[in-house]
C-alpha positions, 0 to 999 in steps of 0.5 A, spaced: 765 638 178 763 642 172 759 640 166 758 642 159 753 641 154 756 636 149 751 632 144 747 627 147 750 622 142 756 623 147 759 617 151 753 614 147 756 606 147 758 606 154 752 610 156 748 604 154 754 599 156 753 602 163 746 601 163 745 594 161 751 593 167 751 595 173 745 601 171 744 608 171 740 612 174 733 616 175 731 622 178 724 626 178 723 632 183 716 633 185 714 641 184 715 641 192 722 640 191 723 632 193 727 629 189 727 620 188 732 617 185 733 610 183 737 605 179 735 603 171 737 597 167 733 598 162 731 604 157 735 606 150 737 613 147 736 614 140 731 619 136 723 619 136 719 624 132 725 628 129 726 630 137 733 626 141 729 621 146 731 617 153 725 612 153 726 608 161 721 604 163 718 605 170 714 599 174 708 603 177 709 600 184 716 604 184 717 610 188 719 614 183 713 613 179 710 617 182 715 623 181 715 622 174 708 622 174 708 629 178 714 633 175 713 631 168 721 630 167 727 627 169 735 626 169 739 621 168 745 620 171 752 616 169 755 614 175 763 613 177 764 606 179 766 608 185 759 609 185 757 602 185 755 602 192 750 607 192 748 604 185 746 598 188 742 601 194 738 605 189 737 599 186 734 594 191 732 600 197 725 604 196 726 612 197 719 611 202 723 608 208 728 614 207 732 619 203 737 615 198 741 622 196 741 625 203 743 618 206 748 617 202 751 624 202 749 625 194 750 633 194 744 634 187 744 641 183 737 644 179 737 641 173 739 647 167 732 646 163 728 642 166 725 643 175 728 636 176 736 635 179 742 632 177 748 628 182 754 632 183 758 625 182 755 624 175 761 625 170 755 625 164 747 628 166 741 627 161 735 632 162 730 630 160 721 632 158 717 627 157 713 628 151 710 622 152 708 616 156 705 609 155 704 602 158 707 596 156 701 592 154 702 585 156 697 582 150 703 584 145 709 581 148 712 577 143 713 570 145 720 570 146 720 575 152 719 571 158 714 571 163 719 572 169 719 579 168 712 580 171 710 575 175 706 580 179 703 583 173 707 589 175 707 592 168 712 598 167 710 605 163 714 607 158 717 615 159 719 618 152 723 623 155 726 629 150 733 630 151 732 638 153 739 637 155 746 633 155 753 635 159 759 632 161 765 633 166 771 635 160 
């Protein structure tokens, strides 16, 4: 499958659609060349500091975090809805038990202008460097949002991660 830079707008509503559905996912490649993917369900697209930006957000606790944290960007791949098992793995599985790309068979690619990969199967890619990271501070939390989403105190960092590049199966 051969991809080809297209503007990060592209497929923006389903991108986002696919992201509040069944997620999206997330892959940091450390220097060594370990990779970790996860599934995310929350994050947006849109444009910070005049840079187009991919801000996801990513529990401490998480496998993954400590990817980012190392490689200092990350993809993030659309996938296929024949996908969905795999998505649901990365999802509800931790990479420390075992490899979810070699397991289920996800042949990956260098990223073009970032070190981590991106998964073959994905029809839309985004690579992106983070340009900035905080942590979600719970003393600002608006009333409305439930406490139910940290009933462990397990409060996620938010990545801002330049969109360094967009590309897409024609």
């Amino acid at each position: 499958m051969t991809r080809k830079p297209v503007p990060y707008t592209h497929q923006f509503a389903q991108t986002m659609c696919q992201l509040g559905g069944d997620g999206l996912l997330l892959v940091a490649t450390k220097p060594g060349g370990e990779s970790n993917v996860m599934t995310i369900g929350w994050g947006t697209i849109g444009s910070v500091w005049g840079r187009p930006v991919f801000t996801v957000l990513v529990r401490p606790s998480r496998y993954t975090y400590q990817f980012i944290e190392a490689a200092d960007d990350f993809t993030v791949n659309v996938p296929t809805p024949e996908m969905s098992k795999f998505v649901l793995h990365c999802g509800t599985k931790s990479g420390r038990a075992h490899d979810k790309l070699e397991r289920f068979q996800m042949s990956v690619s260098p990223g073009r202008m970032i070190k981590s990969v991106t998964i073959d199967a994905c029809p839309l890619v985004y690579e992106c460097q983070v340009i900035q990271k905080n942590d979600v501070n719970p003393k600002e939390f608006d009333a409305s949002i439930p406490p139910r989403f940290y009933t462990r105190g397990d409060f996620h960092r938010v990545y801002y991660g330049e969109i360094r590049g967009t590309y897409a199966v024609e």
